[in-house]
C-alpha positions in Angstrom: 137.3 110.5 77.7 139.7 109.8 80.9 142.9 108.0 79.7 144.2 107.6 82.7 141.3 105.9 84.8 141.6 102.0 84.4 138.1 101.4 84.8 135.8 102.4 82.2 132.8 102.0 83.9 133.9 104.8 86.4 134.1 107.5 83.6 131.9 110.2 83.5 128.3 110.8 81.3 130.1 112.8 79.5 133.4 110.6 78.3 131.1 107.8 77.8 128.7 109.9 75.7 132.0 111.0 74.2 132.8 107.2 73.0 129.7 106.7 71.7 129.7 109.8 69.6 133.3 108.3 68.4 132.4 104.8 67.9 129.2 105.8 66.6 130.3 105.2 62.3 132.9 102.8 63.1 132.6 99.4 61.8 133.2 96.2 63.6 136.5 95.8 63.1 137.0 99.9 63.7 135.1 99.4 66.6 137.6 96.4 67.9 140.6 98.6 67.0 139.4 101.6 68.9 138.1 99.7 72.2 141.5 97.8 71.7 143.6 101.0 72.3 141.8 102.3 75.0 141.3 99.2 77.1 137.0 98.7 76.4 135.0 95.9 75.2 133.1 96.6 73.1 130.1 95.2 74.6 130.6 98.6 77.3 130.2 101.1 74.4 127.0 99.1 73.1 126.0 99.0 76.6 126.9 103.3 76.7 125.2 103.9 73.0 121.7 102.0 74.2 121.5 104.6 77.7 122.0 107.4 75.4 119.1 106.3 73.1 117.1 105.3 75.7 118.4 109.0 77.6 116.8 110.6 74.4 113.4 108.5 74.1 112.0 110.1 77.5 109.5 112.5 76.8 110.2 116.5 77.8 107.3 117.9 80.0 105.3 120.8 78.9 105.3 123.8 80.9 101.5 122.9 81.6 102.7 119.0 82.8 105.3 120.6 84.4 103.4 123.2 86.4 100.5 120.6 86.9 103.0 118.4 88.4 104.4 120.6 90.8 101.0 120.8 92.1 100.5 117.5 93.1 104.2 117.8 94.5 103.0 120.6 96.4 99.7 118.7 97.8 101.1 115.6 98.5 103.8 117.5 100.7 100.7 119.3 102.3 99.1 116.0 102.9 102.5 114.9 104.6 102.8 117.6 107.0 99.3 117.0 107.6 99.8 113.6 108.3 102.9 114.1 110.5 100.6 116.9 112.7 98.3 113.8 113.1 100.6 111.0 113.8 102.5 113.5 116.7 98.9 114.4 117.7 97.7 110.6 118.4 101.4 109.6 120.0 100.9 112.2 122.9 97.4 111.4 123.0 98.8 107.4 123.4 101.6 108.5 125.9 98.8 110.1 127.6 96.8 107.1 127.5 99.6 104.8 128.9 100.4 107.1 131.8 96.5 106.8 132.8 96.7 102.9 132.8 99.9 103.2 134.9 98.9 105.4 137.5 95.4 103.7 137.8 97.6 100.0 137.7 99.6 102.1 140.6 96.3 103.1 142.8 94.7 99.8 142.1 98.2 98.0 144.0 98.1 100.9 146.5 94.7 100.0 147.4 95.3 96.3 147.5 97.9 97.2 150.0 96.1 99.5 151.9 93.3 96.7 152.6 95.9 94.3 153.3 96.8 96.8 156.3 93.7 97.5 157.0 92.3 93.7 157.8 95.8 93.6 159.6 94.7 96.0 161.2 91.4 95.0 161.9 91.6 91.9 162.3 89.3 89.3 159.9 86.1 90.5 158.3 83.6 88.8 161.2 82.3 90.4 164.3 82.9 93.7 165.4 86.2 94.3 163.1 83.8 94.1 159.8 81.9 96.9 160.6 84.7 99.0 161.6 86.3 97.9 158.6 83.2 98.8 156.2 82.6 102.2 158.0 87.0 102.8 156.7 86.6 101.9 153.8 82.9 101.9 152.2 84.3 102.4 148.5 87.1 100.5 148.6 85.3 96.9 147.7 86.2 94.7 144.7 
């Protein structure tokens, strides 16, 4: 156990497991001695004893657990990459999507201008300027 850390909680597993293996036959009063002289309470060694019993009560894997479980590890990093491919896959395809809807937003105000021109131009859409105008622009009506 570090003597010369001040604070307990900042010792390693090992001094703490240390302590517990120590403390572990000591009486109350023993106990209150031994935290006494090296600056515990005695509440932090019970605190240390319970992780190393609860350290001990988790159940080993069997080679078979163990090997079944690095298969799922190994499928459910599959299904990640997988899942990445897809969501890179559907981003361009939305980038893709955007750039479409901004260049036809772009010819849609290109051909509102041009019109605008045009029946400058051509003066209003009555008389001989219409059918001018329609013979221009046959496709261009909204």
């Amino acid at each position: 156990m570090p003597a010369s850390e001040k604070d307990p909680e900042g010792w390693t597993a090992t001094g703490k497991f240390t302590v517990f293996l120590v403390t572990t036959c000591l009486h109350a009063t023993e106990l209150s001695d031994y935290c006494l002289e090296r600056g515990l309470f005695t509440e932090q060694v019970e605190r240390w004893r319970q992780a190393s019993q609860d350290a001990n009560e988790k159940p080993v894997l069997t080679l078979i657990e163990q090997k079944e479980l690095e298969k799922l590890r190994a499928q459910d990093q599959r299904e990640i990459k997988r899942r990445k491919q897809e969501l890179r896959r559907k981003e361009k395809a939305l980038a893709e999507a955007v750039a479409l809807l901004m260049a036809a937003n772009k010819i849609r105000a290109l051909m509102k201008a041009w019109r605008r021109c045009l029946r400058a131009i051509v003066g209003p859409a009555s008389g001989r300027g219409s059918d001018h105008a329609a013979a221009l622009a046959p496709s261009v009506r909204r």
